[in-house]
C-alpha positions as CSV (number, residue, x, y, z in Angstrom):
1,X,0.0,0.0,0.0
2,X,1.4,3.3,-1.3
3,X,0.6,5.7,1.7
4,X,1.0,9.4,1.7
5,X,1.4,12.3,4.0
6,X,-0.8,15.0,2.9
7,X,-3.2,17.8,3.9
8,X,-7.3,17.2,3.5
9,X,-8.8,20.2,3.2
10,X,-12.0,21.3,5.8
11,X,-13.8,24.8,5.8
12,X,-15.7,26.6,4.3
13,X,-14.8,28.3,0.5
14,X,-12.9,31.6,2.3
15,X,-11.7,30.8,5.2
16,X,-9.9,27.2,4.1
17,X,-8.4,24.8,7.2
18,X,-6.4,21.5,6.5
19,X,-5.7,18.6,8.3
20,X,-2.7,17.1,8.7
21,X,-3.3,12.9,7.7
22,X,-1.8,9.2,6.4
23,X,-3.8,8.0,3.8
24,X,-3.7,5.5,0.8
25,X,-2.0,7.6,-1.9
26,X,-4.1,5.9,-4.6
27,X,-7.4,6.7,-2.8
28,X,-9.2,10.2,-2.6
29,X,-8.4,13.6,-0.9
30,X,-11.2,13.5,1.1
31,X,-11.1,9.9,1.6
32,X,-10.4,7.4,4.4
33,X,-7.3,8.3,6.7
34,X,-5.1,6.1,8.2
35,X,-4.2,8.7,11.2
36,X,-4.5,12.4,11.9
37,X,-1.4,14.1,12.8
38,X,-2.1,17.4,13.0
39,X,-3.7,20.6,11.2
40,X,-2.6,23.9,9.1
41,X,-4.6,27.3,9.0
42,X,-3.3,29.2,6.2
43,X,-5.0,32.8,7.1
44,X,-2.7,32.7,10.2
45,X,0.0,30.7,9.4
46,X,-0.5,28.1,12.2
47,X,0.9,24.6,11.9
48,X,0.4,22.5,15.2
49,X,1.4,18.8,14.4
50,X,2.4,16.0,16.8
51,X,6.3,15.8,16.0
52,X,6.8,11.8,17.5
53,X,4.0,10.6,15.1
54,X,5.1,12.5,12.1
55,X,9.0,11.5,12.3
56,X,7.7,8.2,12.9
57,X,5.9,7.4,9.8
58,X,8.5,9.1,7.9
59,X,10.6,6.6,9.1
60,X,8.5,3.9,7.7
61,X,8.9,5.7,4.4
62,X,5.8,7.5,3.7
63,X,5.8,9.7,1.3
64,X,4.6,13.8,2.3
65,X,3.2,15.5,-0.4
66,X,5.4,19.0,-1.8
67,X,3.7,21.2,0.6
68,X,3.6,19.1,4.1
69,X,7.1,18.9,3.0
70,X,7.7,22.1,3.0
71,X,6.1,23.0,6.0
72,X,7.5,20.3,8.0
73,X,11.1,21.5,6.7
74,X,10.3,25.1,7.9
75,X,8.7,23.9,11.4
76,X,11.0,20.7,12.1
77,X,14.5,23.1,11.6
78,X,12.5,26.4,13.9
79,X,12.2,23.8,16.7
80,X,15.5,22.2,16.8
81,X,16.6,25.7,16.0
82,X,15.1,27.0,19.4
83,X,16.4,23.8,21.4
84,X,19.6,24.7,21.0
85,X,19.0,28.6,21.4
86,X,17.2,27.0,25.4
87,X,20.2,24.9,25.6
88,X,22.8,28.2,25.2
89,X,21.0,29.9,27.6
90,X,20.7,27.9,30.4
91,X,23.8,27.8,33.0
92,X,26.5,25.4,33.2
């Protein structure tokens, strides 16, 4: 089974809100999900995700579509980024 990590879109036509979910790559975009991971809201920019699920099924090889891809670049480097900014700051 070919599975995917991709956004499924929910809203209404203006104000647009996506989840974060596994599916079957070969099935629809609104179709059945394996697991939700997390969700996007594009007016504001907001990406909450559950970091431990996503890593692991990228470790089993799913596939993220060019845009979870990119976000998940952008919000996986700002929060190792930041741990290491905490770990300079605290004492020795």
């Amino acid at each position: 089974m070919a599975v995917r990590l991709r956004f499924q879109r929910l809203g209404r036509p203006q104000p647009p809100f996506f989840r974060l979910v596994v599916v079957d790559s070969r099935g629809k975009r609104d179709g059945s999900v394996i697991e939700r991971l997390g969700n996007y809201n594009p007016k504001t920019k907001e990406f909450k995700f559950n970091e431990e699920k996503v890593k692991l099924w990228l470790s089993r090889g799913v596939i993220p579509s060019e845009t979870v891809n990119n976000l998940l670049k952008k919000h996986l480097l700002q929060s190792k980024s930041q741990d290491r900014l905490d770990e300079k700051e605290k004492p020795a």
